[in-house]
C-alpha positions, 0 to 999 in steps of 0.5 A: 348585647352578647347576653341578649343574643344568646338568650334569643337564640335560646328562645328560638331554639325552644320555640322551635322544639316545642312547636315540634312536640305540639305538632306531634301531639295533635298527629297522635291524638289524632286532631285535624288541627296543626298546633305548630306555630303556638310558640312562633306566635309567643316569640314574635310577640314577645321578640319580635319579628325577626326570632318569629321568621327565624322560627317559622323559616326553619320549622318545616324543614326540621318537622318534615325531616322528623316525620320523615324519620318517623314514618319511614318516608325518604325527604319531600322537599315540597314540605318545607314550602309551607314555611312561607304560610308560618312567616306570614303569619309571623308578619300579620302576628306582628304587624298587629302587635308591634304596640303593645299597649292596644293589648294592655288597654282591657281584655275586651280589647286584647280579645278583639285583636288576638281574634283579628291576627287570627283571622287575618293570619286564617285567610293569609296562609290558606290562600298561600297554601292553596296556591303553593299545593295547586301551582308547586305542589306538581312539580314535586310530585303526589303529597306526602300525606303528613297534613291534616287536610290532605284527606279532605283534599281528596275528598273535594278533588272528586268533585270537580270544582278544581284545584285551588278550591279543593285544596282552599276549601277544606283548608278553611275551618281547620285552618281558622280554629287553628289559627284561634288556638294558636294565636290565643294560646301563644298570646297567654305564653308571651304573658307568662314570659313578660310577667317574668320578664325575660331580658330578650326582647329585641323588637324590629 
């Protein structure tokens, strides 16, 4: 049981880190993508629920944190909200592949289902962002300017349509190619893992 746990943790932990460095590399590339949930992905696929909110909970804290230290900005708390969107998509990820076998039956089927978690995931954390930005967001002050989609933001704020919607809107097809990366490509890591079958799985 010991050896278990130990091992998750250690999953968890990579988890963590290589979401870091994926993050970092779509900002230097320069992509209007996050790639930062292809490992919280993999880990609730493979671990299940609780290793995928783990990661997804201390995620933004620790990212902002390194932004922070990168760019030279003080700690902006609201940030680490964000981490509620990566816990759904932990939920919705995992309430579609808790049975395994649906993504065992062909690859038509597989296709079918890693598409739907990416919708499903798609519209869930847009609509949490969009409200987190328009109610939360003002008590914290100006954004930190640290996401893809703040520039857009802007840009949709000049056309008086209101808040949520300025934040929504250009939210949507970044968010939804995003969530098609990230779920397809964490998909591909959790097989690798199974084919090597590494004894951490601890389904909840």
């Amino acid at each position: 049981m010991q050896n278990v746990c130990f091992k998750t943790f250690i999953l968890i932990l990579a988890a963590l880190i290589l979401n870091i460095l994926t993050a970092l590399l779509a900002i230097e590339l320069h992509l209007v993508l996050f790639l930062d949930t292809i490992f919280t992905v993999a880990i609730t696929f493979y671990a299940g629920l609780i290793p995928g909110l783990i990661v997804a909970f201390i995620y933004n804290p620790v990212m902002t944190i390194v932004l922070c230290l990168k760019s030279g900005h003080s700690f902006f708390i609201y940030d680490s909200l964000y981490c509620f969107c990566g816990m759904v998509i932990v939920l919705i990820t995992w309430a579609f592949s808790r049975n395994k076998s649906n993504f065992q039956q062909n690859k038509s089927v597989t296709i079918f289902y890693l598409i739907i978690i990416s919708f499903s995931s798609a519209i869930a954390s847009c609509l949490l962002a969009s409200c987190l930005d328009t109610f939360i967001r003002p008590f914290f002050g100006p954004a930190s300017g640290f996401g893809p989609t703040d520039t857009f933001t802007n840009s949709f704020s000049d056309l008086d349509i209101g808040d949520f919607l300025s934040y929504f809107l250009p939210r949507i097809p970044l968010t939804f190619l995003d969530r098609l990366i990230s779920t397809f490509a964490g998909f591909f890591v959790y097989s690798l893992l199974a084919k090597k079958k590494l004894p951490a799985k601890t389904e909840s």
